[in-house]
N, C-alpha and C positions, 0 to 999 in steps of 0.2 A: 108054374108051367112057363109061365113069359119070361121068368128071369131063368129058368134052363136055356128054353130058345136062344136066349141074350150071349149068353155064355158057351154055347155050342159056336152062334156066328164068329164071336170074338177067338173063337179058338179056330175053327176053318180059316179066317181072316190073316190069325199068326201064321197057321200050315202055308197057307198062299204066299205070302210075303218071304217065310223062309227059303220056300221051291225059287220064287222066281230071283232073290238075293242069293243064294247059291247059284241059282244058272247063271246069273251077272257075272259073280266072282270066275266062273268055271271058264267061263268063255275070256276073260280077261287073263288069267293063268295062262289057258293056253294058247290066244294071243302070243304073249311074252315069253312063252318057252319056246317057241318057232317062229325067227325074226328074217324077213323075208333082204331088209336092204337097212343099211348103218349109214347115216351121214352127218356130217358136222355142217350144218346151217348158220347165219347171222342173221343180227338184224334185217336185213335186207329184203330175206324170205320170210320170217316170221315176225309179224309186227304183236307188239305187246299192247293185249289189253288195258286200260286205267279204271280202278274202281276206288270210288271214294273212301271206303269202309275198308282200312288195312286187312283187315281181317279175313276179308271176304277173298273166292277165291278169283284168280288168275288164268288166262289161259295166253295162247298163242296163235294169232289166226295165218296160218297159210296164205303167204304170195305164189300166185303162178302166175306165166305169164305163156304167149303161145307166135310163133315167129311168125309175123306177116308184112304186106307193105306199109302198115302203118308207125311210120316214125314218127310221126310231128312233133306238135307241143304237149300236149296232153298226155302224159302215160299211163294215166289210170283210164283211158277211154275202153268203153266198150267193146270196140274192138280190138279189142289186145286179143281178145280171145275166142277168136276166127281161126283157128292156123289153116296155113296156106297146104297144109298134105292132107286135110280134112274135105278133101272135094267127092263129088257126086260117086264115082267109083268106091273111096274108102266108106264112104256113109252108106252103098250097098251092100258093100261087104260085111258091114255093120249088121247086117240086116233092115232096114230102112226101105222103104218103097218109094221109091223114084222117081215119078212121072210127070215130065212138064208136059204133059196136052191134055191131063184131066187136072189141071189146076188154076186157079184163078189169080192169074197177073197182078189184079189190084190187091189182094192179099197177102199184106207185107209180114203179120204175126208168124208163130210159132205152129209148125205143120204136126212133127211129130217128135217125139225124145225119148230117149232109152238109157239103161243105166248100162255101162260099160267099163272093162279095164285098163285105165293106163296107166302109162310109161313118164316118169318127170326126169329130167337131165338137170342136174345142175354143175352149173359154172362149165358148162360144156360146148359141143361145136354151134347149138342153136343159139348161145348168148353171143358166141363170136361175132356169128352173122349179124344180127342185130347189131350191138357195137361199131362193126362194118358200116352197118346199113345208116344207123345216127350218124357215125360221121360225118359221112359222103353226103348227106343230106345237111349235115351242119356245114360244111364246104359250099354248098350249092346253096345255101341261105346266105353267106358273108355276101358271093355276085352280085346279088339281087342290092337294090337304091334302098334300104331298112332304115328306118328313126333306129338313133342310138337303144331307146327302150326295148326294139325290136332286137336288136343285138343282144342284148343285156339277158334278152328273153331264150334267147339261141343258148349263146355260153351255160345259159344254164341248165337248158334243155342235155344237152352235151354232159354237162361235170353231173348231173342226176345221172343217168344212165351209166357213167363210170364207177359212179362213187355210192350212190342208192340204191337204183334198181333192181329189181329180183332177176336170179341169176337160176330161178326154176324153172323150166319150161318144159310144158305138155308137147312129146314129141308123136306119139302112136297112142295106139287105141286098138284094141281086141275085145270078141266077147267072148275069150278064154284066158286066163291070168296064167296060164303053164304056158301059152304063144308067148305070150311077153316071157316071163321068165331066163323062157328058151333063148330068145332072140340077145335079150340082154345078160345073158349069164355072162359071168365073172365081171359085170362092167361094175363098179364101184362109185359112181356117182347115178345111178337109175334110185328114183324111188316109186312103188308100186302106188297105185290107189284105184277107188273107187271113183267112177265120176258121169254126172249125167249129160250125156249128147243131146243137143237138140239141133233141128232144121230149119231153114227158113230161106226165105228169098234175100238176097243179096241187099241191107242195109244202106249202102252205100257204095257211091262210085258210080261208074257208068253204066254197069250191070245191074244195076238198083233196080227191084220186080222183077228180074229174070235170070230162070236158073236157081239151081238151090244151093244153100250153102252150108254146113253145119259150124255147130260153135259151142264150146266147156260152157256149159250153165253153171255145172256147180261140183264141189264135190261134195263125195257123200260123208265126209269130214273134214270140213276145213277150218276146226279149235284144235288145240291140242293142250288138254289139263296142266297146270303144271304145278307139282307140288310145293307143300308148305316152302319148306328151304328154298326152292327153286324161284317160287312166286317172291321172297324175301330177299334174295339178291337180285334182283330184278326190279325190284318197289322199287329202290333208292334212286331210280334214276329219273329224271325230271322229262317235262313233256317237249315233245320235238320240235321245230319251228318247223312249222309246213312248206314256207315258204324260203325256204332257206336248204342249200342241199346238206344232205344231212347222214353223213360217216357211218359206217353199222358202229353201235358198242356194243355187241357182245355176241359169245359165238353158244350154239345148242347142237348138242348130240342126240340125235331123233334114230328112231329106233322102229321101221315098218312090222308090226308080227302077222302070224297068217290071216287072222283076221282084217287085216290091210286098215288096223289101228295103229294111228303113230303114237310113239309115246317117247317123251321124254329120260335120259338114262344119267344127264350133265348139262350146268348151266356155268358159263365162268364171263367174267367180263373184260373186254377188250383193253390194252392200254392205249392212251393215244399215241 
């Protein structure tokens, strides 16, 4: 009787595994039969994971970046990803509840967040600005009395942003992915995704506690698998100097499908 039982679970146990390995495959099919946006990425926007174990797999983790007044030193800071057309109006429109006189000033944390559609530009008019924006501020750092070091810190500041920087950026937001769509049809450098909004009072600056602001937490995929081959040409390359500004090698052909799964289609490496 116990070893039927035994043998009954282990066979419901397979049925399960195959339903849910079939719905996996199914939903990935047609993912990739209906591809929403084609782009040729670099290094720039997708930094390559390192695993010690060759064998083991690889992915690609998604740079975005989102246009605001923060130029400085830091580009990997925090607020990179504030953007500045993310204000009180568009986070209503969101859906979001809004109300600075039922809330409490000294409560700088995370009010509320929601998953949402957006829109990423690459190599387009939001990286301009920015570009723009570094310059003009690397200009207005030379005026200023700097120790050479401080210098040294600028010029680099400068040639990262030219030469490293992600050139993807979060430009809108909908909680309908056909408004984007719409909005951006025929545009050839958009790519769709998934991504969580979140609110909060103003981090920094002079508005700091007052007023809400929203900001990209995350998105709802930001790996992108990459296969055997693809991981293989990609191993062979050595790890980056951090501190040192540092040239994309190689370029990736990403592939959005309706599922607003990116996936890899081409991997080739840059010459110098």
């Amino acid at each position: 009787m116990f070893e039927r039982l035994k043998t009954n679970a282990f066979l419901i146990l397979a049925v399960l595994l195959l339903i849910v390995n079939g719905f996996v495959l199914a939903t990935v099919v047609s993912n990739k039969q209906s591809v929403l946006s084609e782009l040729v990425l670099t290094e720039r926007e997708l930094t390559l994971s390192y695993k010690k174990n060759e064998n083991s797999g690889r992915f690609l983790r998604i740079k975005y970046r989102a246009l605001n007044d923060n130029v400085g030193l830091y580009v990997g800071s925090y607020s990179r990803l504030f953007p500045k057309w993310l204000t009180e109006e568009k986070l209503i429109q969101l859906g979001f509840v809004i109300n600075n006189e039922d809330t409490d000033d000294t409560y700088i944390g995370v009010y509320d967040k929601k998953e949402v559609y957006i829109a990423l530009e690459y190599d387009g008019e939001a990286y301009v600005n920015m570009l723009s924006n570094v310059e003009a501020w690397y200009e207005e750092q030379l005026l200023e009395e700097e120790s050479p070091s401080d210098r040294e810190r600028f010029v680099r500041r400068l040639a990262k942003e030219r030469d490293e920087a992600s050139r993807l950026f979060v430009i809108d937001a909908e909680t309908s992915l056909d408004v984007l769509l719409s909005r951006y049809d025929g545009a050839e450098n958009i790519m769709y995704a998934k991504a969580i909004v979140s609110v909060s009072k103003p981090l920094y600056g002079d508005n700091r506690g007052h007023g809400f602001v929203g900001f990209i937490e995350q998105l709802a995929v930001e790996n992108i698998n990459l296969a055997l081959p693809y991981s293989h040409t990609l191993g062979q390359l050595p790890l980056r100097e951090y501190d040192q500004v540092n040239p994309p090698r190689y370029r990736v052909s990403v592939s959005v499908g309706s599922q607003l799964s990116p996936f890899v289609t081409d991997v080739s490496l840059m010459s110098d």
